[in-house]
C-alpha positions as CSV (number, residue, x, y, z in Angstrom):
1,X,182.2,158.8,-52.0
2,X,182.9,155.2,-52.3
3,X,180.8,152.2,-52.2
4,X,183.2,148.8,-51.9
5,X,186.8,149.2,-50.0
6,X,188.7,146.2,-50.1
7,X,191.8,146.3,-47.2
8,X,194.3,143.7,-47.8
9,X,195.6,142.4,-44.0
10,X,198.8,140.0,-43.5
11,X,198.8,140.6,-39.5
12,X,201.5,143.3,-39.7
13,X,200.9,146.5,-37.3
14,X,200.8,147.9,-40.6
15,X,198.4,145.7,-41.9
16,X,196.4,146.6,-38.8
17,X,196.7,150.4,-39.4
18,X,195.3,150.0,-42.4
19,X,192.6,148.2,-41.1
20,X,191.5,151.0,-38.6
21,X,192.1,153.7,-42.0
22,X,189.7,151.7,-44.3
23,X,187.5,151.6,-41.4
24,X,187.3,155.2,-40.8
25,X,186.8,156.2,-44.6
26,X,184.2,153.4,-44.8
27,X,182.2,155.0,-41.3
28,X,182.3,158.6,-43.0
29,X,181.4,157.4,-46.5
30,X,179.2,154.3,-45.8
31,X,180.9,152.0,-47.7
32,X,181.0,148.4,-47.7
33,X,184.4,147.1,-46.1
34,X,185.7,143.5,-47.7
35,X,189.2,142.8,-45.8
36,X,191.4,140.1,-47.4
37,X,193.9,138.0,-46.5
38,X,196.4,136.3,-48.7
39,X,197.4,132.9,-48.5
40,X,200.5,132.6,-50.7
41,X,202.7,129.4,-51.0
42,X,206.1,130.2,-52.1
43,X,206.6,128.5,-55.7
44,X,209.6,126.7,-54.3
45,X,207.3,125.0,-52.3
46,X,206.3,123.0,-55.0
47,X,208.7,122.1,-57.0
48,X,211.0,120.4,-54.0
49,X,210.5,116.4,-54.2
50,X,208.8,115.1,-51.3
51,X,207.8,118.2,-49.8
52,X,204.0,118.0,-48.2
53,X,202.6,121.8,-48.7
54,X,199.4,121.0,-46.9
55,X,201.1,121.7,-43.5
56,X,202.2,125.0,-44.4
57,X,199.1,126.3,-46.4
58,X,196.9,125.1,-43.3
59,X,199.1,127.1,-41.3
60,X,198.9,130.0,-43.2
61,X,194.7,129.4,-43.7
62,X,194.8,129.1,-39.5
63,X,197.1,132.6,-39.0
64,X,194.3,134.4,-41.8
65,X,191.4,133.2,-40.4
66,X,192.8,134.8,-36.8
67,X,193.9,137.9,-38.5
68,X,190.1,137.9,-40.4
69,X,188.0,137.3,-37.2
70,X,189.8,140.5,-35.4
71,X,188.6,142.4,-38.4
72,X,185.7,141.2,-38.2
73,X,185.5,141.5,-34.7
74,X,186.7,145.4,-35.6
75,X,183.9,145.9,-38.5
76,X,181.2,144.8,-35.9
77,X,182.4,147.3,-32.9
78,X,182.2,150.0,-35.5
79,X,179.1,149.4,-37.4
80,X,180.5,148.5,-40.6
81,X,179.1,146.3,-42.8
82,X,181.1,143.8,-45.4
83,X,182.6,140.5,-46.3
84,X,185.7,139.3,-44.5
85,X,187.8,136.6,-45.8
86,X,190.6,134.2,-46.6
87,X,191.8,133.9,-50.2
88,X,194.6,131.7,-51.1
89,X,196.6,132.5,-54.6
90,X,195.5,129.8,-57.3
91,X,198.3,128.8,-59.0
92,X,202.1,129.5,-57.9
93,X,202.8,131.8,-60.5
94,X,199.9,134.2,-58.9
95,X,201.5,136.4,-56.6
96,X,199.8,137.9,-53.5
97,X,199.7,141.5,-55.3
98,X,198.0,139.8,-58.8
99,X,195.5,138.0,-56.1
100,X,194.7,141.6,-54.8
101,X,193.6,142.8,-57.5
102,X,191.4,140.0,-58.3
103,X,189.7,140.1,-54.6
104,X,189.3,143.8,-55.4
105,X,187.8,142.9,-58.8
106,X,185.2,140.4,-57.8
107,X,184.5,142.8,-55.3
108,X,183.8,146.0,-57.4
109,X,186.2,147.9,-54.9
110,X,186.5,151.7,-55.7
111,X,189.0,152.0,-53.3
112,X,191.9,149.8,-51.9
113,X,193.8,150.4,-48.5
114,X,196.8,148.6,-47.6
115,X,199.5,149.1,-45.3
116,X,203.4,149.9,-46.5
117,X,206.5,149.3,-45.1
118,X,208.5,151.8,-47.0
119,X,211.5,150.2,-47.2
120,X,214.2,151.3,-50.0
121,X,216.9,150.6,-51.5
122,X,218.8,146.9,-51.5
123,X,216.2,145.9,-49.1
124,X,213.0,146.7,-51.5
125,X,214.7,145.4,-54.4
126,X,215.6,141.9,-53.1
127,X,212.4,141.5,-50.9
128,X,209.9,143.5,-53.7
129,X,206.9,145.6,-52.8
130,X,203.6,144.2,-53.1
131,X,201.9,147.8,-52.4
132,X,203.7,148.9,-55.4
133,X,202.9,145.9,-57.7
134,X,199.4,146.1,-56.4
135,X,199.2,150.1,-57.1
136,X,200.9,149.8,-61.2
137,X,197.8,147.3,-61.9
138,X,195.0,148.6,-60.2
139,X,192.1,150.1,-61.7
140,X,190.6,152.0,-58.7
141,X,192.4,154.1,-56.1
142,X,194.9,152.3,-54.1
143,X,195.3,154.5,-50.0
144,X,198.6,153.2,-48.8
145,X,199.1,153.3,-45.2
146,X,202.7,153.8,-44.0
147,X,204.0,152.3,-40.5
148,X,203.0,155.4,-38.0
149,X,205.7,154.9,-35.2
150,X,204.2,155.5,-31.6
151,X,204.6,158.6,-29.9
152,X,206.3,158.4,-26.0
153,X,202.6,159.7,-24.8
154,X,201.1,156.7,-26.7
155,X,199.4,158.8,-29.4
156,X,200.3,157.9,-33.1
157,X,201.9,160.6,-35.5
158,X,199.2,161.8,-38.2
159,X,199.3,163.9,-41.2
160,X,196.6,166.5,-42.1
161,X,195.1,164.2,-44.4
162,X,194.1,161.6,-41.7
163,X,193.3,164.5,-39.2
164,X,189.8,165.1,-42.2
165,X,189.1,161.9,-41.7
166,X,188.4,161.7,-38.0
């Protein structure tokens, strides 16, 4: 079924469901898993005089590197096998969803999973979707993961699609 799944993570609860997807379809199909994470610097970031970026990307490399090692931590509880890591965009006109598709590249990914917000309207056109940018220049499959809202019981909503793959 597939051989390489690449999950992109930013430490969302979306981010994270799409974590536990990727690591379902990888179990049932034996699949390497490669989760990313994105370090981005916003291109204002560098053209403001006197502003130090270091601080900020080092942040950004210490919250990754937290959100990595719980995947990690998640890959090893369920037997699955794969290359965690930190990628950081390489020039400021790279955006997070062009850096994606590289990871998933170098990788030879046959299927990406990442997590969605959904959001419409005003609010996707002035904050942009990576998923969608990330899913018009893909070359493999891209599984998006919507937000699944918790149930008063504690049990998460599922569609019949996720129910085939437990």
């Amino acid at each position: 079924m597939y051989t390489n799944i690449l999950v992109a993570l930013d430490g969302s609860e979306t981010s994270q469901q799409a974590l536990e997807t990727a690591l379902r379809v990888a179990c049932i199909s034996g699949a390497l898993l490669h989760p990313v994470y994105v370090v981005d610097m916003p291109s204002i970031a560098f053209g403001t005089p006197g502003f130090n970026p270091a601080p900020v990307r080092e942040a950004l490399r210490n919250d990754g590197e937290r959100v990595i090692a719980v995947a990690s931590d998640r890959m090893t509880a369920m037997r699955v096998d794969g290359t965690p890591r930190v990628i950081d965009t390489v020039s400021p006109a790279e955006g997070i969803a062009q850096r994606i598709q590289h990871a998933a590249h170098e990788c030879h990914a046959d299927l990406i999973v990442m997590g969605t917000h959904g959001r419409r309207g005003f609010q996707r056109l002035v904050l942009g979707s990576v998923a969608e940018q990330v899913v018009r220049g893909a070359t493999c499959p891209v599984l998006l993961v919507p937000l699944r809202s918790q149930r008063s019981s504690g049990e998460t909503n599922s569609d019949p699609a996720e129910k085939e793959l437990r």
